[in-house]
SESEFI-91118 format. One record per atom (N, C-alpha, C): x, y, z. Coordinates in steps of 0.02 Angstrom, whole numbers, padded with zeros to 5 digits, always signed. Example, Ala and Ser with C-alpha at 12.3 -4.5 7.8 and 13.67 -1.06 7.14 Angstrom:
REM SESEFI-91118
+00660-00284+00390;+00615-00225+00390;+00660-00165+00390;+00642-00112+00354;+00684-00053+00357;+00645+00002+00394;
END
This chain:
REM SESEFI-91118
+03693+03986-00593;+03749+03943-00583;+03730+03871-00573;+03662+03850-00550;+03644+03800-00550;+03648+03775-00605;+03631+03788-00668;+03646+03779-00718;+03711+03732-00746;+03779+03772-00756;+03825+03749-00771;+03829+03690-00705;+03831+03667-00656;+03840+03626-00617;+03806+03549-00659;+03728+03558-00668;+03686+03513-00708;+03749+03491-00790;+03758+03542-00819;+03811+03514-00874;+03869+03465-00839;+03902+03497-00797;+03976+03440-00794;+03942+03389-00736;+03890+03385-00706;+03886+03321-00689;+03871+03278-00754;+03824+03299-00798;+03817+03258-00856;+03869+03254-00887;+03898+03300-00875;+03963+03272-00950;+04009+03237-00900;+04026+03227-00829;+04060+03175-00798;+04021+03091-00809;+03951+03102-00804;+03926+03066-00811;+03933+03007-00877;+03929+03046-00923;+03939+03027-01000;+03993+03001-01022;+04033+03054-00987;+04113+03025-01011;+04159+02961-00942;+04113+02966-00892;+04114+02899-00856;+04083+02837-00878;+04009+02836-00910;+03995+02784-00961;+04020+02783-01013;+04043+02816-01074;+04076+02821-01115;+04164+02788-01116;+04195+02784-01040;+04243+02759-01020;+04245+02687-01012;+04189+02673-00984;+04170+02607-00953;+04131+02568-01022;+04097+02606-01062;+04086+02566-01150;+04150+02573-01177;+04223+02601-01185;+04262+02586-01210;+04299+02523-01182;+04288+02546-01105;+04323+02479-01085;+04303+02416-01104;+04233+02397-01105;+04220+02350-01120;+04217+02321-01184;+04239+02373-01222;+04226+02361-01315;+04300+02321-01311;+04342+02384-01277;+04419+02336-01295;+04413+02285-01277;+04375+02244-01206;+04388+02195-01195;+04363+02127-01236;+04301+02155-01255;+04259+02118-01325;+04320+02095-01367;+04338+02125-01383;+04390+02148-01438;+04460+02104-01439;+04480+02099-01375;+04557+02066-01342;+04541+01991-01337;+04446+01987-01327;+04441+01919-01311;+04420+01883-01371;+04388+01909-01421;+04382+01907-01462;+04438+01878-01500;+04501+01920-01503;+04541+01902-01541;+04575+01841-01509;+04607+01847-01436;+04605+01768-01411;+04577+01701-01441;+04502+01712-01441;+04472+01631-01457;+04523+01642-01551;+04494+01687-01593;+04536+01698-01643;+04612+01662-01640;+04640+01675-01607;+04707+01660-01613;+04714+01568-01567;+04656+01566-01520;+04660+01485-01503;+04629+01450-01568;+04564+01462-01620;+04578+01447-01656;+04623+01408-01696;+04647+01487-01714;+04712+01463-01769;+04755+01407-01744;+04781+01414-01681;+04826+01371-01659;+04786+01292-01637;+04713+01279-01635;+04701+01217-01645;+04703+01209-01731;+04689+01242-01764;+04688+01229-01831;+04781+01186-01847;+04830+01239-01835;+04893+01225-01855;+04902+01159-01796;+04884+01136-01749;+04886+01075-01718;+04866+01035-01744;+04790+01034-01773;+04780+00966-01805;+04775+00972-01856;+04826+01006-01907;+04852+01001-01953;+04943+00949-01942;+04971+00961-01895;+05010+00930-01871;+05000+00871-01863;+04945+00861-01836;+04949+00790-01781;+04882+00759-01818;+04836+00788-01869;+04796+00782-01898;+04794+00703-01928;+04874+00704-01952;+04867+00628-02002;+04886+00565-01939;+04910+00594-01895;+04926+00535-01850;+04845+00524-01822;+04819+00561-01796;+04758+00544-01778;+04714+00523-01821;+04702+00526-01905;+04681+00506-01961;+04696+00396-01921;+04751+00403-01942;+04781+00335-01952;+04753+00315-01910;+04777+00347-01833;+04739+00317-01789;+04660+00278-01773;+04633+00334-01807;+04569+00321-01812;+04553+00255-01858;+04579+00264-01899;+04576+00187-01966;+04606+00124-01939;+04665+00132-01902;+04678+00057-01868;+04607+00054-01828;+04601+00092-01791;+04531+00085-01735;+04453+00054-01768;+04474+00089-01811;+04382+00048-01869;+04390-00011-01865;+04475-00011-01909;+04490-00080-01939;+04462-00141-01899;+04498-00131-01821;+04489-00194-01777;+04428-00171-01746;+04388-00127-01743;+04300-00151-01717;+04277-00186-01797;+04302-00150-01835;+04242-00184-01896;+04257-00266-01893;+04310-00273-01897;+04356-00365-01882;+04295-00404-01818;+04295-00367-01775;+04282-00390-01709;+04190-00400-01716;+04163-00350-01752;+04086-00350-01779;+04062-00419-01817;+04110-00410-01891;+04115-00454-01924;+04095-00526-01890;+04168-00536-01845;+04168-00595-01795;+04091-00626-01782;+04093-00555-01732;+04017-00572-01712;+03946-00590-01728;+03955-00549-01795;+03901-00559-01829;+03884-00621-01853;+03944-00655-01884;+03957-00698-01929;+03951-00756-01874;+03952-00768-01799;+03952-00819-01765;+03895-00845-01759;+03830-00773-01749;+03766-00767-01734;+03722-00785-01813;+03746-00780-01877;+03720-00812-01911;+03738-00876-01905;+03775-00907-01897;+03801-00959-01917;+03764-00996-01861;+03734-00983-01796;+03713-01024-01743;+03636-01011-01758;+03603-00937-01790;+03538-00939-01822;+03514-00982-01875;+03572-01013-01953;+03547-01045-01974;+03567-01115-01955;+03605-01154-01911;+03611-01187-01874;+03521-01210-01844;+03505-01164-01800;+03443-01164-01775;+03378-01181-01822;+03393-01124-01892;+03337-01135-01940;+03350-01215-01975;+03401-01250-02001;+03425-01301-02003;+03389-01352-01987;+03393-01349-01892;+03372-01415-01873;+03297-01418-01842;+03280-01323-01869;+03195-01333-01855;+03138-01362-01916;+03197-01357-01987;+03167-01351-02050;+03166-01437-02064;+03233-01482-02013;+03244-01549-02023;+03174-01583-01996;+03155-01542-01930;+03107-01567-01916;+03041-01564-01919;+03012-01508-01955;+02971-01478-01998;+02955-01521-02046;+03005-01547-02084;+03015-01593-02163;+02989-01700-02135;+03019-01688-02052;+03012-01771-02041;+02936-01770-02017;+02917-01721-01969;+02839-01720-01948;+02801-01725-02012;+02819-01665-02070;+02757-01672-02137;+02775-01744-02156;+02839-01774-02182;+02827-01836-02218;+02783-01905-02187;+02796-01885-02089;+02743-01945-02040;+02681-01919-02083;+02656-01862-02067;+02589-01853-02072;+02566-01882-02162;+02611-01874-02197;+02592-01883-02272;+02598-01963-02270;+02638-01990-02226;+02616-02066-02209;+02546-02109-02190;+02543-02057-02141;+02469-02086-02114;+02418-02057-02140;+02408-02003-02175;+02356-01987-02254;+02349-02041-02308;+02425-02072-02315;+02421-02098-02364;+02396-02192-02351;+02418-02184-02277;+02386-02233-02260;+02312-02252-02260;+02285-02196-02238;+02200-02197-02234;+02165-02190-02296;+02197-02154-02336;+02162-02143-02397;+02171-02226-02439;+02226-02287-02429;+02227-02329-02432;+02180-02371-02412;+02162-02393-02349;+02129-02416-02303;+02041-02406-02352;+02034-02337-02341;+01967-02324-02357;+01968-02352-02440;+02004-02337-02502;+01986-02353-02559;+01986-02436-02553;+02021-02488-02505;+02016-02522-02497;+01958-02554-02473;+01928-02535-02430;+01863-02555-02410;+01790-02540-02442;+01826-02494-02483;+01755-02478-02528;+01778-02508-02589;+01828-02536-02610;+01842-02579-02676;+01784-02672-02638;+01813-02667-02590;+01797-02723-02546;+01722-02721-02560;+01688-02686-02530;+01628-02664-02536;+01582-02654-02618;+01609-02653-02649;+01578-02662-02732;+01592-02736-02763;+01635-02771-02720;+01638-02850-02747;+01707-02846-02794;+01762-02796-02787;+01814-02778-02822;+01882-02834-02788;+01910-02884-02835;+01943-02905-02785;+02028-02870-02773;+02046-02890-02717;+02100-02838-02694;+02161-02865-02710;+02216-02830-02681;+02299-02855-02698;+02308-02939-02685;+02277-02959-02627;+02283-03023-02611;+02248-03075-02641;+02162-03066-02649;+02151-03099-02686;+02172-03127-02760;+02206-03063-02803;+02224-03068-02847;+02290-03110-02847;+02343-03107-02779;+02379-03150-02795;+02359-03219-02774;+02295-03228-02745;+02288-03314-02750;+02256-03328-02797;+02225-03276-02856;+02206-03319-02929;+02292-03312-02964;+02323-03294-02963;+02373-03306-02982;+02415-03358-02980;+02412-03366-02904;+02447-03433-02906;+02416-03491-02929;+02336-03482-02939;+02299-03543-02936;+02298-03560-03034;+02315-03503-03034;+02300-03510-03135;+02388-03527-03149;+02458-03525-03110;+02499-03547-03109;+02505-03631-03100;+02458-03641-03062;+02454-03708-03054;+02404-03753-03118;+02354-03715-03118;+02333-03745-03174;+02366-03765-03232;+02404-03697-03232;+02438-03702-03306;+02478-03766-03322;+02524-03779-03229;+02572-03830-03217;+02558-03898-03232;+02470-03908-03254;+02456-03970-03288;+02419-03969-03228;+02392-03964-03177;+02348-03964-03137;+02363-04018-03082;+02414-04046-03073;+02445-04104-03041;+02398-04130-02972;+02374-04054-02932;+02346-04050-02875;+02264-04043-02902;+02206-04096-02890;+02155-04067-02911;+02126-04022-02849;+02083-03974-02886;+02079-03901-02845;+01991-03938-02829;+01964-03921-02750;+01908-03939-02744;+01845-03920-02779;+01864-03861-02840;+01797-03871-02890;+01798-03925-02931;+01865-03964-02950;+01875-04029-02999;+01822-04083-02966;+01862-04116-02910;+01829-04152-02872;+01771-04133-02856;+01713-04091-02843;+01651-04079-02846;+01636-04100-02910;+01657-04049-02949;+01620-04075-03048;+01615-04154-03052;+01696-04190-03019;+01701-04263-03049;+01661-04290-03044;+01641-04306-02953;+01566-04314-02924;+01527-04307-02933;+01482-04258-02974;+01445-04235-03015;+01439-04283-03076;+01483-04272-03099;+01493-04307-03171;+01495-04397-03173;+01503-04419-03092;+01500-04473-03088;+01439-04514-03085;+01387-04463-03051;+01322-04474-03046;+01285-04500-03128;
END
């Protein structure tokens, strides 16, 4: 008799877990279909309200992209502003410096023209004026005349 006792505790046993896995299958099952059915009903919501929130969203771009734009466009405009008046002064420093190159490189061909017996801008304009005067009939005698005359007077 011990026997049959060992069966219906197991089969209470079995069919007490067996109770408690159905229960929980249905509940799988109920909840399951829940999210299922919240689903659907966000689906048919923003299918509803879908295009208002569309629009919504597009006015909303509209005025950040406007407002970006703005911004962007202020910050170039004060960057090349900046590049502007660094490039103005970039351009006045090289032309000093190409001044005073051009000065020295003056100076020096000058002094070494000087230096070979080459005569320079100035000298050349006092044979100029002096062969102007000659030309003028010589009115003024020039102190090589008066030496020669003296000379010639001897």
């Amino acid at each position: 008799m011990a026997k049959p006792k060992l069966k219906s505790a197991a089969k209470k046993a079995t069919s007490h877990a067996g109770g408690d896995a159905r229960h929980l299958g249905k509940s799988v099952i109920d909840s399951a279909q829940q999210i299922w059915l919240a689903g659907l009903g966000a689906f048919a919501k923003a299918q509803q309200e879908g295009s208002k929130l569309f629009e919504a969203l597009v006015k909303e771009g509209t005025s950040l992209e406007a407002k970006t734009r703005k911004f962007t466009q202020s910050k170039v405009d004060e960057a090349r502003g900046n590049v502007e008046s660094t490039l103005g002064q970039v351009r006045e420093r090289s032309q000093e410096t190409w001044d005073k190159l051009e000065k020295v490189f003056e100076d020096r061909v000058s002094r070494s023209l000087k230096r070979l017996g080459i005569p320079g801008q100035a000298d050349i304009k006092r044979l100029e004026a002096r062969i102007d005067e000659l030309a003028r009939g010589g009115k003024k005698q020039s102190p090589v005349r008066k030496v020669a005359a003296k000379r010639g007077a001897k």
